[in-house]
C-alpha positions in Angstrom: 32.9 -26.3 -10.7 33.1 -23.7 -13.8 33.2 -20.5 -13.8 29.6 -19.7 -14.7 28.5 -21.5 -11.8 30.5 -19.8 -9.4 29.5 -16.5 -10.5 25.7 -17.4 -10.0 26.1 -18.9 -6.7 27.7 -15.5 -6.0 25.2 -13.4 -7.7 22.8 -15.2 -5.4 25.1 -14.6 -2.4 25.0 -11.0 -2.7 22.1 -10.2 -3.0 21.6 -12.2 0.0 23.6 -10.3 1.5 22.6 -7.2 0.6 18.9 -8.0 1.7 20.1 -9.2 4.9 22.1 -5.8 5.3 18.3 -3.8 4.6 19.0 -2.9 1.0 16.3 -2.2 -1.1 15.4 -5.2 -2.9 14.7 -3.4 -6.3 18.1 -1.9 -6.3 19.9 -4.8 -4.9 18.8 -6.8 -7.5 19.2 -4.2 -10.4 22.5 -3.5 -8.6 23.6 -6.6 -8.5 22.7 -7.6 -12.1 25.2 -5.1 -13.8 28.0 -5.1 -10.9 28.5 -8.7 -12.3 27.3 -7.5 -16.6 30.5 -5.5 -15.9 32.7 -8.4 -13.8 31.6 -10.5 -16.6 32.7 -8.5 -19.6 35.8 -7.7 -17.4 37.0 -11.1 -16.8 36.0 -12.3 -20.3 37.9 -8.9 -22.1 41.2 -9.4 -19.5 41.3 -12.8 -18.5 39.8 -14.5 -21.7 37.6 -16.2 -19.5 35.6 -19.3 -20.8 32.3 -17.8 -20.5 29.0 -17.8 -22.1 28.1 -14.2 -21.5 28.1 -11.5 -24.0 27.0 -7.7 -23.1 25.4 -6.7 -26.3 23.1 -9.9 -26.0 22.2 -9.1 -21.9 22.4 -5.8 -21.0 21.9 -4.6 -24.4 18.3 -5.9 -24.9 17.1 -4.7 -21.3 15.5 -2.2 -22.8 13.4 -3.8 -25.2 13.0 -6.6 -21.5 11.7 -3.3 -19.4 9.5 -2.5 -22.0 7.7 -5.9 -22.3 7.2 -5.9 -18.8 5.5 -2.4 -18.8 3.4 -2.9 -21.9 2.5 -6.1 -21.0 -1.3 -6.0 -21.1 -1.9 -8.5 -18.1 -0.1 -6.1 -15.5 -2.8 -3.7 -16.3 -5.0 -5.7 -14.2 -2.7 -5.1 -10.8 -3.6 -2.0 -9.7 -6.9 -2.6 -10.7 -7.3 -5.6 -8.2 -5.2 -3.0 -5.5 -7.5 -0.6 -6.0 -10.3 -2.9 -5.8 -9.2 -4.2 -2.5 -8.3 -0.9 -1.0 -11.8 0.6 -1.4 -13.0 -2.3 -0.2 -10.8 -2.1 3.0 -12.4 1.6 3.3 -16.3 0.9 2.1 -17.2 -0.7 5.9 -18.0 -4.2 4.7 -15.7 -6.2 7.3 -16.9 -4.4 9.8 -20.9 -5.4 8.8 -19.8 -8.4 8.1 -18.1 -9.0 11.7 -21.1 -7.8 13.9 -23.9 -9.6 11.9 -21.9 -12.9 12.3 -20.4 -12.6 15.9 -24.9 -12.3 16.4 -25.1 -15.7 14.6 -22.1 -17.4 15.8 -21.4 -15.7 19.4 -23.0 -18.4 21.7 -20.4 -21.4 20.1 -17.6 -21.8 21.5 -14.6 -20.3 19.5 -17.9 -18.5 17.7 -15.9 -15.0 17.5 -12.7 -16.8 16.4 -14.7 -18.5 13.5 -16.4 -15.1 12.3 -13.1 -13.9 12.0 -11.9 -16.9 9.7 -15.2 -16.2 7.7 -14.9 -12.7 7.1 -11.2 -13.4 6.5 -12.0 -15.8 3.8 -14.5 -13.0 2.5 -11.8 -10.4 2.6 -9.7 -12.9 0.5 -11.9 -13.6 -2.5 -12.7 -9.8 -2.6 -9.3 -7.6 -2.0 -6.5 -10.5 -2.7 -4.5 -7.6 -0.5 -2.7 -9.1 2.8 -1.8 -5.5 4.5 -5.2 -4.5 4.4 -6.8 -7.9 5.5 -4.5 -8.5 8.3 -4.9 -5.0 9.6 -8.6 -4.8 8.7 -8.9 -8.2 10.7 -6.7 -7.1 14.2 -9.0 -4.2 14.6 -11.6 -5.1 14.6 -11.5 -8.4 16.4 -8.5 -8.1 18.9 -10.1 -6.2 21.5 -13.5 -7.7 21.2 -11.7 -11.0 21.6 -9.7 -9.8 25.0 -12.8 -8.9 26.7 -14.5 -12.4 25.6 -11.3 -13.8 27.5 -9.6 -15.5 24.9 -6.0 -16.9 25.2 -4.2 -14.2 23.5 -2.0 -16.7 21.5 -5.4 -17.9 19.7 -7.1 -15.1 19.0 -3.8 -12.8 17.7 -2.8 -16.0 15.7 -6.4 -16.3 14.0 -6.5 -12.6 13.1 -2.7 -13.0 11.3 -3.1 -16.3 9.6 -6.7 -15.4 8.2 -5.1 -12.6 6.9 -2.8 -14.5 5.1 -5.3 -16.4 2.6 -5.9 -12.9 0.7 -2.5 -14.1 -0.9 -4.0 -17.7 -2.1 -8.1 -16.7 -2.7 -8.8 -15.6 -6.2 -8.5 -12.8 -7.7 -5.0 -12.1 -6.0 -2.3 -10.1 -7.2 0.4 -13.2 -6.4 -1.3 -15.4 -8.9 -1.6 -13.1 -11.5 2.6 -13.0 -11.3 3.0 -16.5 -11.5 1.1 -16.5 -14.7 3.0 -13.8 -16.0 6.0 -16.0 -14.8 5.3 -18.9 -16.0 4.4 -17.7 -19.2 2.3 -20.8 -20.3 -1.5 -21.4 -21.2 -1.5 -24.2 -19.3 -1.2 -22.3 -16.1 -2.8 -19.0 -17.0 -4.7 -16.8 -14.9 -7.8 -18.2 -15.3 -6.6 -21.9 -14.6 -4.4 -21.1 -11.7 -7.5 -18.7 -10.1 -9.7 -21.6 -10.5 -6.8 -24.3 -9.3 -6.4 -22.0 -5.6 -10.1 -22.1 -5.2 -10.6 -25.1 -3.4 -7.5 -25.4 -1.6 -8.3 -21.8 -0.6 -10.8 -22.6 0.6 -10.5 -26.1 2.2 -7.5 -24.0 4.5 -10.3 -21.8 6.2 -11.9 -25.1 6.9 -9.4 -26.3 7.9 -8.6 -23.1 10.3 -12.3 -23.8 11.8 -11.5 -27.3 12.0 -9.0 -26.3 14.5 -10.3 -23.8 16.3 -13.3 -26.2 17.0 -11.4 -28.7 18.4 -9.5 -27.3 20.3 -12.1 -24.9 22.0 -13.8 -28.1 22.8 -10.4 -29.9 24.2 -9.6 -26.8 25.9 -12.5 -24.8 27.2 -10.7 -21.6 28.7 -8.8 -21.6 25.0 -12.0 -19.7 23.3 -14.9 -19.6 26.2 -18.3 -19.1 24.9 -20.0 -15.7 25.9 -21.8 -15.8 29.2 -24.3 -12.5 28.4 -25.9 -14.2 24.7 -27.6 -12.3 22.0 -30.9 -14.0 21.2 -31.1 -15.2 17.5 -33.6 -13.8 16.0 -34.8 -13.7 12.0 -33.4 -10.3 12.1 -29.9 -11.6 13.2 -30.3 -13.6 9.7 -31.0 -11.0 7.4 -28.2 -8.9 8.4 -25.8 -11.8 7.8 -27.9 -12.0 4.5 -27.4 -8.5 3.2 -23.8 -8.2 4.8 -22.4 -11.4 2.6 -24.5 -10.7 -0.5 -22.5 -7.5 -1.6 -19.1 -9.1 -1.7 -20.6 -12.7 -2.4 -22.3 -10.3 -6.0 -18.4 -8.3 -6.4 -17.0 -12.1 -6.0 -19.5 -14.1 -9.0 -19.0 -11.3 -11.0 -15.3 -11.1 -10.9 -14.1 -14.6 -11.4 -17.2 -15.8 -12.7 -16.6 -13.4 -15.8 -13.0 -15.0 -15.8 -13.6 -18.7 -15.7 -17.3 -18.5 -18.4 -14.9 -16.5 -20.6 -17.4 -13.4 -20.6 -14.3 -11.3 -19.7 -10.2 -11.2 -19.9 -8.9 -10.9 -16.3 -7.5 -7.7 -17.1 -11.3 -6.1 -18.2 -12.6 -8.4 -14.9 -10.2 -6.4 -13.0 -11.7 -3.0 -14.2 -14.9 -4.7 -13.2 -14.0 -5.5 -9.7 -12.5 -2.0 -9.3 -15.8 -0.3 -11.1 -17.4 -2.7 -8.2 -15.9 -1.6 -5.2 -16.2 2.2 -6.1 -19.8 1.5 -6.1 -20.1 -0.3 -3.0 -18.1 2.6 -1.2 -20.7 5.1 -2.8 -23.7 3.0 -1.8 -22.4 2.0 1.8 -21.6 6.4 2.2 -18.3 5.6 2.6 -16.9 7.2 -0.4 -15.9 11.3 -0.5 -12.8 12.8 -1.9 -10.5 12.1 0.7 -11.2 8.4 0.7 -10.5 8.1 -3.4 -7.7 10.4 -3.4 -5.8 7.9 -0.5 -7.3 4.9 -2.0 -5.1 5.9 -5.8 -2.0 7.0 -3.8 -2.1 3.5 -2.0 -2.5 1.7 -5.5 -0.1 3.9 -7.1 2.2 3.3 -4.1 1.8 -0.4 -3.7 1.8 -0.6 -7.6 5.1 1.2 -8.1 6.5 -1.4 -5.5 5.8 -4.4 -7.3 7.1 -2.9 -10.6 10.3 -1.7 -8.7 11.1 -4.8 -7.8 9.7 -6.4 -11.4 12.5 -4.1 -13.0 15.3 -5.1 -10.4 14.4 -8.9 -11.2 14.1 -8.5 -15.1 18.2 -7.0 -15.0 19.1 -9.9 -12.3 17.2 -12.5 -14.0 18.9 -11.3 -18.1 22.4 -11.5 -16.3 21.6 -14.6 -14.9 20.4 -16.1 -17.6 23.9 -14.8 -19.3 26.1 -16.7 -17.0 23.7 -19.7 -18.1 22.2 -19.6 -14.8 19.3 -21.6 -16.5 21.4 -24.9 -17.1 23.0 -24.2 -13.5 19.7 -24.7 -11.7 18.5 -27.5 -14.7 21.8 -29.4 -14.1 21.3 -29.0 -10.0 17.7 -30.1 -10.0 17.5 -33.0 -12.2 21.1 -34.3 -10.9 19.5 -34.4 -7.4 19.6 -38.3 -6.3 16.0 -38.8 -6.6 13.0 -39.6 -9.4 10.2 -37.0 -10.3 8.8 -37.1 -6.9 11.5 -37.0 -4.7 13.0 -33.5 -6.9 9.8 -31.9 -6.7 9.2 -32.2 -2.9 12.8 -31.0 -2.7 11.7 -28.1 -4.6 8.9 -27.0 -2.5 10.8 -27.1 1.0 13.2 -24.9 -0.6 10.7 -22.7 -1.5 9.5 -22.9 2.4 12.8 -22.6 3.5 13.1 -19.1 1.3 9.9 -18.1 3.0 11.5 -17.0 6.0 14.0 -14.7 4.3 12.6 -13.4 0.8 9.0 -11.8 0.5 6.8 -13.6 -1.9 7.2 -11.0 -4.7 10.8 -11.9 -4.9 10.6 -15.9 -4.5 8.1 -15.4 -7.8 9.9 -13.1 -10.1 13.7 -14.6 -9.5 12.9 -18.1 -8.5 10.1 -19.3 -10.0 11.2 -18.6 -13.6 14.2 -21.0 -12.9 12.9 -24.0 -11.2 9.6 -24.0 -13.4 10.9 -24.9 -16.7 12.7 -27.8 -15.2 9.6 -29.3 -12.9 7.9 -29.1 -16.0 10.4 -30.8 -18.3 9.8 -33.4 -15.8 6.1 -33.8 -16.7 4.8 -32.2 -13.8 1.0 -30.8 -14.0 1.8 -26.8 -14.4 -1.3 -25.8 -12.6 -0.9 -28.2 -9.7 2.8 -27.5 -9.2 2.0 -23.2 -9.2 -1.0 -24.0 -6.7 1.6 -25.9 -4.2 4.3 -23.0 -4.5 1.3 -20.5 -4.3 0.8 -22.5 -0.8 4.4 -22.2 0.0 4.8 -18.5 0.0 1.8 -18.0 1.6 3.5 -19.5 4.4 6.2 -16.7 3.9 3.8 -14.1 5.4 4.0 -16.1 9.3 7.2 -17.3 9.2 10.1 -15.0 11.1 12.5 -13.0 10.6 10.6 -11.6 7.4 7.1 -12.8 8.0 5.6 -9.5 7.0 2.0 -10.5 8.5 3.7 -10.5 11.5 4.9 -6.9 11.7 1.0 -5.8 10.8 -0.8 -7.5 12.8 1.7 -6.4 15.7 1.2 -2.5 14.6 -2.5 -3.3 15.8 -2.3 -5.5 19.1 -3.8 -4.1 21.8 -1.8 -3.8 25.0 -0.9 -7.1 26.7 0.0 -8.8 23.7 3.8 -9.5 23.1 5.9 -10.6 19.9 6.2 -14.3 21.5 2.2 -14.1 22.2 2.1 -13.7 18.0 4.9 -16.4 17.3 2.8 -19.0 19.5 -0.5 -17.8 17.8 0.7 -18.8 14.1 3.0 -22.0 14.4 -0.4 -24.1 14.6 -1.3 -21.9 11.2 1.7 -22.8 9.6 1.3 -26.3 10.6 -1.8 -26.5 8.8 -0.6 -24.6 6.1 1.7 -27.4 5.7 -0.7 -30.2 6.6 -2.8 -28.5 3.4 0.1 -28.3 1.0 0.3 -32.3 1.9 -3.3 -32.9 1.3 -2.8 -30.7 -2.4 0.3 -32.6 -3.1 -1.3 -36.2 -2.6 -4.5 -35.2 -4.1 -3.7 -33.3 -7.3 -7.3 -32.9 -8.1 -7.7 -30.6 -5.4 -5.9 -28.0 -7.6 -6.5 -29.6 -11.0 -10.3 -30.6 -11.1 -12.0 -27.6 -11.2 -9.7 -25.8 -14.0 -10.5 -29.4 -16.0 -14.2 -28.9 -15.6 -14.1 -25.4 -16.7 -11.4 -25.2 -19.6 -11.2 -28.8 -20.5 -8.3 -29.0 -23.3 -8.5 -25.1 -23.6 
């Protein structure tokens, strides 16, 4: 084993340590990208070490790096879609959206756990924001579920995992990274939003699927309601004009992506332009409610970019140590063909789920591994869909599932940490169970971009 490769198995160590220990991942990463620049130049100026890595060409470009990162015109369109999903966490439409259904669905059994997948899947093709979703979701359906009697397990897990798809629905924030990531046309934003639509949306089928069935197997799981709502025409148009506004925000967003009316940075503005207006028409909107809705973006913005820097020094002195041809030469030597490497790839994706946040997993690791999947002629829309599937598994599995930690700021009392674990293992499993179905069936993810960009 060189000595490259044991300083990047190092520089991997640490800042696992380091994130382990509660460090900030931003400066961790930053940090730990120049406490090895500076090991480097050491070993290489006092040792004459045998290595690849010169300062000048690393740490001496990171400006010119930083700047590309800032300027680059696609990031523009990430607090836009934060901003868009914030006002639209404070314009009211959830809640509309979860009385007129619970009218429609109420007398099935499960009915209030399915109105919370739909609206969930809603909140996910409108705000692309898990926080908000998760949070949005646990209010307003916890307690009403309680006093329906439902097994605390179901109806906490429901509210956290439906949460969760605001990550994977288009427009989100996560694939608009990747694209930046992968830096390819073949898996731009437009192709990879249009790629995560149908498995999107085939896992809150798939969530309704579940809760169904097992209602039905298990009638005390999700009892109907004994004192029923009649259905009446009225109960039908306030379903009607409670889906149409975000259905309109929705059509007009990534429909002015994939017809090619608009860039996704200009959709973004349109989305955001959207939302302010359904605030102001739902009287939701005031001063107070703008001025928190920019400090949120600005916060949640500065975040991402913090940790976008941190990953831009890690990833140069990385790249210095020939990190690149570390992970190329520990890929494609694994004992297996095409197949057999990429599967490999995505359970160590899942596996880094349970410790790393998903912005990490897609600024450090992506880069690396997806060069080398795609040398081996793998589909680039396809494979992004299937990691995009992985982190969102990230969000329910411990000890960093940060969907977890939300939705347990908004339990009511009576429901415990190992009530939420229980709730989300059958989510996961069918997380999983979907990632299968995608991997099996590529056009699942590829299809629709196909029909839309054809060779584009």
């Amino acid at each position: 084993m060189g000595l490259e490769t044991l300083l990047v198995i190092a520089m991997f160590a640490a800042f696992m340590v380091l994130l382990l220990l509660g460090f900030p991942v931003a400066w961790s990463l930053a940090g730990i990208g120049l406490v090895f620049a500076v090991l480097a130049n050491f070993l290489i100026e006092h040792f004459d070490a045998d290595l690849w890595f010169t300062w000048n060409g690393t740490i001496g470009v990171l400006d010119a790096r930083l700047y590309g990162v800032v300027a680059n015109e696609l990031m523009v369109a990430l607090p836009l879609f934060i901003f868009m999903g914030i006002m639209l966490d404070r314009s009211g439409i959830a809640e509309r959206l979860m009385h007129s259904l619970v009218r429609v669905l109420g007398p099935l059994r499960g009915g209030y756990a399915i109105t919370v997948v739909i609206v969930g899947v809603l909140l996910a093709a409108s705000t692309g924001i898990v926080g908000a979703s998760v949070v949005l979701l646990g209010m307003l359906s916890l307690g009403p579920m309680m006093q329906a009697q439902y097994n605390k397990s179901l109806a906490v897990g429901t509210a956290c995992s439906v949460g969760t798809l605001g990550i994977l629905v288009p427009p989100s924030i996560m694939l608009v990274l990747m694209a930046d990531r992968l830096g390819t046309s073949d898996a731009s934003v437009g192709k990879l939003f249009m790629g995560a639509l149908i498995p999107g949306l085939m896992l809150g089928a798939m969530y309704i699927l579940y809760i169904l069935i097992a209602s039905f197997i298990k009638k005390d799981l999700a009892p109907a309601p004994k004192n029923r709502e009649p259905l009446d025409l009225r109960a039908l148009l306030d379903v009607f004009l409670a889906v149409v506004p975000p259905m309109a925000l929705i059509i007009a967003v990534l429909g002015s992506i994939f017809f090619g009316i608009a860039t996704t940075t200009e959709a973004s503005a349109v989305g955001a332009f959207g939302a302010l207006l359904m605030a102001l028409l739902s009287r939701r909107l005031n001063v107070k409610v703008l001025r928190e809705s920019l400090y949120q973006t600005s916060r949640t913005t500065a975040f991402i970019f913090g940790i976008f820097i941190g990953a831009t020094v890690f990833a140069a002195v990385l790249r210095g140590l020939g990190g690149d041809d570390v992970i190329r030469d520990a890929i494609t030597g694994l004992p297996f063909g095409t197949t057999g490497i990429l599967i490999t790839v995505l359970f160590i994706t899942f596996l880094l789920g349970f410790f790393l946040d998903w912005v990490e997993i897609t600024l450090i690791i992506l880069p690396l591994v997806a060069p080398v999947v795609f040398s081996l002629g793998v589909e680039p829309v396809w494979f992004a869909v299937m990691f995009a599937i992985c982190l969102q598994t990230s969000f329910l599995t411990p000890p960093v599932g940060f969907s977890l930690f939300y939705i347990k700021g908004v339990c009511p009392p009576g429901i415990t940490t190992r009530h939420i674990y229980l709730g989300v293992l059958p989510f996961i499993a069918l997380q999983v169970l979907g990632l299968a179905l995608v991997f099996w069936f590529e056009p699942l993810a590829t299809w629709l971009p196909n029909e839309v960009y054809g060779g584009r």
